[in-house]
C-alpha positions in Angstrom: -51.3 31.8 3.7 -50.9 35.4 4.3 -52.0 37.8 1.8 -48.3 39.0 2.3 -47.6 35.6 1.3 -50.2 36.2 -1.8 -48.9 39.2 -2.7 -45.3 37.6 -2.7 -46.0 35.2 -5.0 -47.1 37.4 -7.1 -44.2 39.2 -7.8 -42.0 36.3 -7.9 -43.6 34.8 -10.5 -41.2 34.6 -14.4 -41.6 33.8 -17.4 -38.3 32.7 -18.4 -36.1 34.1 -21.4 -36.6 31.0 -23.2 -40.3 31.1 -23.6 -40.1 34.5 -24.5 -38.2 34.2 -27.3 -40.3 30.8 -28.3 -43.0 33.3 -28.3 -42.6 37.0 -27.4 -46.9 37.8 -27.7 -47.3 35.8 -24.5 -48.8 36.6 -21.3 -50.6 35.5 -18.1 -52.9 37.2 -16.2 -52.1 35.9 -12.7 -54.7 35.7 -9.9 -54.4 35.0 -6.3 -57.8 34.5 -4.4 -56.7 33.8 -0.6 -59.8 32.5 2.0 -61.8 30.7 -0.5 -64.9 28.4 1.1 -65.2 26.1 -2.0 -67.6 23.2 -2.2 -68.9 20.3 -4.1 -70.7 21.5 -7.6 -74.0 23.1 -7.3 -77.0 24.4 -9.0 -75.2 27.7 -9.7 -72.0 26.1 -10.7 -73.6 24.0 -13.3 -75.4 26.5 -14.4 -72.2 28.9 -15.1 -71.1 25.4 -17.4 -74.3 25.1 -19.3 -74.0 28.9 -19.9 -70.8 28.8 -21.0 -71.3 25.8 -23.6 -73.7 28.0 -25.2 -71.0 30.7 -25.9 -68.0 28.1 -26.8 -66.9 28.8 -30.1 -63.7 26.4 -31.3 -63.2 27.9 -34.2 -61.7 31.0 -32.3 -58.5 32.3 -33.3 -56.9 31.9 -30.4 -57.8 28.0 -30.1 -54.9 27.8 -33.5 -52.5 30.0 -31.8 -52.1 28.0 -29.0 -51.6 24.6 -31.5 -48.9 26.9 -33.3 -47.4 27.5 -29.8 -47.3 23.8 -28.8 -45.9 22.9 -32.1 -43.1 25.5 -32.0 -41.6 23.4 -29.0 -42.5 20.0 -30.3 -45.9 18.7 -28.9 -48.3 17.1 -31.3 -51.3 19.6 -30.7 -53.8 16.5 -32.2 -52.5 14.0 -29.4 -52.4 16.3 -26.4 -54.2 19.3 -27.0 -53.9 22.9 -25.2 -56.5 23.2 -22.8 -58.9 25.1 -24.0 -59.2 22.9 -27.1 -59.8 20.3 -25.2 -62.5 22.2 -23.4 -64.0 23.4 -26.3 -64.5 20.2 -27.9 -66.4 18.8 -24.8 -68.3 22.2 -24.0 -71.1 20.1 -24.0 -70.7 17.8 -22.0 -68.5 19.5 -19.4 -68.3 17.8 -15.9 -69.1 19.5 -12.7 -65.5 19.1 -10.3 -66.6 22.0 -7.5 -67.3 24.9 -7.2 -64.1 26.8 -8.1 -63.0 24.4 -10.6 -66.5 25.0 -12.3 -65.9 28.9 -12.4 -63.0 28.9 -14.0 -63.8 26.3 -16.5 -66.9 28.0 -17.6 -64.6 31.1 -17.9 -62.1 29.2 -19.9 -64.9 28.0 -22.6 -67.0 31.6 -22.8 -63.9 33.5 -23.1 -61.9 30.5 -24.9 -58.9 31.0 -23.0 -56.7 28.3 -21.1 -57.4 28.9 -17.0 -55.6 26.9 -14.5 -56.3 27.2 -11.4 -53.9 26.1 -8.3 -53.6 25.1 -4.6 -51.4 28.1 -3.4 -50.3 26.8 0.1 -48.9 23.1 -2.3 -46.9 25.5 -4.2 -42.8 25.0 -2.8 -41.7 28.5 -4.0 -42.8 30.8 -6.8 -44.1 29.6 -9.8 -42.3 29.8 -13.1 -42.6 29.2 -16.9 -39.9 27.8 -18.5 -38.4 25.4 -21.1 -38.0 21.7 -19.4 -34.4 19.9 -19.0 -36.2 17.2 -18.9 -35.5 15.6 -15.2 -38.0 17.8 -13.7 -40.0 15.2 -11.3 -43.9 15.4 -12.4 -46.3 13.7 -10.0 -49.7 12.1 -11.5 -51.5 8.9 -10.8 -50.8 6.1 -12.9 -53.3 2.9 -12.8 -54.5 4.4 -9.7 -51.0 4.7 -7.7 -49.1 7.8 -7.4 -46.1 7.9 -10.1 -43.4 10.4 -11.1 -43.4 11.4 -14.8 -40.9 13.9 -16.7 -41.3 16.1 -19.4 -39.8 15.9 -22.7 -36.2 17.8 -22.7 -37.1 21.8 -24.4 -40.9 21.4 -23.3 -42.7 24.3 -21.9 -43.5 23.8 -18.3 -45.0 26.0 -15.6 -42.6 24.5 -12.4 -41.6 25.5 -8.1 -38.5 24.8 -6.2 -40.3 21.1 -5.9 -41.2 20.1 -9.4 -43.3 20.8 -12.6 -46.8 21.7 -11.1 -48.0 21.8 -15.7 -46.9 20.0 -18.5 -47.0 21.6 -21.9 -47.3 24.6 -21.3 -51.7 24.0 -20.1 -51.9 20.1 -21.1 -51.8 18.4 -17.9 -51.5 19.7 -14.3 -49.5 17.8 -11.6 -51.4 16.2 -8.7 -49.4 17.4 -5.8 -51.4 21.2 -6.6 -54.6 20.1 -8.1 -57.3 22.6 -6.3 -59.9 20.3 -4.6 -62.8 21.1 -1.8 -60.2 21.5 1.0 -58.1 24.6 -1.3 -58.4 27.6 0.8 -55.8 29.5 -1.5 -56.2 29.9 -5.2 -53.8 30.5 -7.6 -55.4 31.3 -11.1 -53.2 31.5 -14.7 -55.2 33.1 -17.6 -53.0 32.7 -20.6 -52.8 34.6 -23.4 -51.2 34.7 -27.0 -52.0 37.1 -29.5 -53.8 37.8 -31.4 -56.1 37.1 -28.4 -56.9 41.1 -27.3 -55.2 42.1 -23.8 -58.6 43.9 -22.9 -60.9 40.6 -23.4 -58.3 38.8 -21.1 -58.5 41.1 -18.7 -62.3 40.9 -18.8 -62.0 36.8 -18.4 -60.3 37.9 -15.1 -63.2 39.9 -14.0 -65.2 37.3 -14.7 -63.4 35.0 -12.6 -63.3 37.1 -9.7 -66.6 37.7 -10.0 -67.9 34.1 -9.6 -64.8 33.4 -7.1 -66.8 35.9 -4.9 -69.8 34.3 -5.5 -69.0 31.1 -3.9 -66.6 33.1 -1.4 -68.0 36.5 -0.3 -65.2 37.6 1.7 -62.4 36.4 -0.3 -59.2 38.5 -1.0 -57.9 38.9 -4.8 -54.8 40.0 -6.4 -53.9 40.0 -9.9 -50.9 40.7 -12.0 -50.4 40.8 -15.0 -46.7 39.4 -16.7 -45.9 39.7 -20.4 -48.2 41.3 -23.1 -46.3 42.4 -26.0 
C-alpha cells in the first residue's frame, strides 16, 4: 500500500444520502495508519485496557444516541448492541486481541466512542456507508467454517466493491478485513453522533495516533474527517 494509495482512500470514502438523511449529526473521523509492526498483546497494551476501564462511563450520552440511531433503521439496540455499548458493559473485563486492536479499544471505552479498525490492503475499493438492499454478501464464520451472511434490506452498513466489511452500522465486522498481527495497513473509523462534541472526537483521534505510534514508531497517518453537522 502506497501512501498514495492511503491518501486515495481517503477521499473516496461516502457516506451516502440515505444515512444522511436517517441522521444528518453524523460523522467519522477517518484514519489511515500505513507501515504498522503490530504484535501479540503486551504489558503496555493491557495496560492502555485496564486504564481505560477505569474511565468507562455507560451512562454517557452518546452510548443512547447511538441506540436511537440503530432503532431509527430497525435494529433491536438490546439484542445487538452498538459497539461501544457493548464495550462499555465489559470494560472490565476487556480481552487483550494485539496490540492495535487493544489501542483502539481502550480508545473506544475512555472516550466512549465506536472505533473500528480495518485491514486496508483487504479492502476491494473505497469504503462506503450506506443503507443495505439486502443481498450484500457478508463473510463471518459460522460453527467454525467460513459462511456468507446478508443484512437486513434498509440496514446501515459500512461496504467495498466486494461486500459489507460492518453490519449495523458498528455491530459486527466482516472477517475477510478483520485487522490481525500480519495488518500492515490500518484503516480506523471513529464515529460520531451528536450531541457527542466534534472537538472530544477529534481528541479520541489523537489518542489513537498516539498509541499507533507507540507500537509503530515510523508509521505514516492520515486522517479525514466526513460529515459533522
Amino acid at each position: 500500500m502506497t501512501v498514495e494509495g492511503s491518501k486515495g482512500m481517503l477521499e473516496r470514502i461516502t457516506v451516502d444520502e440515505a444515512v444522511r438523511e436517517l441522521r444528518p449529526d453524523f460523522a467519522v473521523l477517518v484514519m489511515t495508519a500505513e507501515g504498522l509492526a503490530n504484535g501479540p498483546s503486551d504489558a503496555a497494551s493491557e495496560t492502555w485496557l485496564r486504564e481505560a476501564a477505569g474511565q468507562a462511563d455507560a451512562a454517557d450520552p452518546h452510548v443512547e444516541a447511538w441506540r436511537e440511531a440503530y432503532r431509527a433503521f430497525g435494529a433491536k439496540p438490546k439484542r445487538t448492541r452498538p459497539s461501544v455499548d457493548a464495550l462499555l458493559r465489559r470494560a472490565d473485563a476487556l480481552p487483550a486481541i494485539n496490540r492495535v486492536v487493544d489501542a483502539y479499544n481502550a480508545v473506544s471505552v475512555a472516550h466512549a466512542l465506536p472505533i473500528g479498525g480495518e485491514d486496508l490492503d483487504a479492502y476491494q475499493g473505497p469504503a462506503h456507508l450506506v443503507r443495505a438492499s439486502g443481498d450484500e454478501p457478508f463473510d463471518v464464520i459460522a460453527a467454525g467454517e467460513p459462511a456468507v451472511e446478508h443484512p437486513e434490506p434498509g440496514e446501515v452498513v459500512w461496504r467495498d466493491d466486494a461486500g459489507v466489511t460492518c453490519r449495523r452500522w458498528n455491530w459486527r465486522q466482516c472477517v475477510r478485513t478483520r485487522l490481525t498481527e500480519d495488518t500492515e495497513n490500518g484503516l480506523f473509523l471513529l464515529e460520531r453522533l451528536a450531541p457527542y462534541p466534534l472537538e472530544r472526537l477529534q481528541a479520541a483521534g489523537d489518542e489513537l495516533a498516539a498509541r499507533l505510534r507507540e507500537i509503530s514508531p515510523d508509521v505514516r497517518i492520515e486522517s479525514r474527517l466526513v460529515g459533522g453537522a
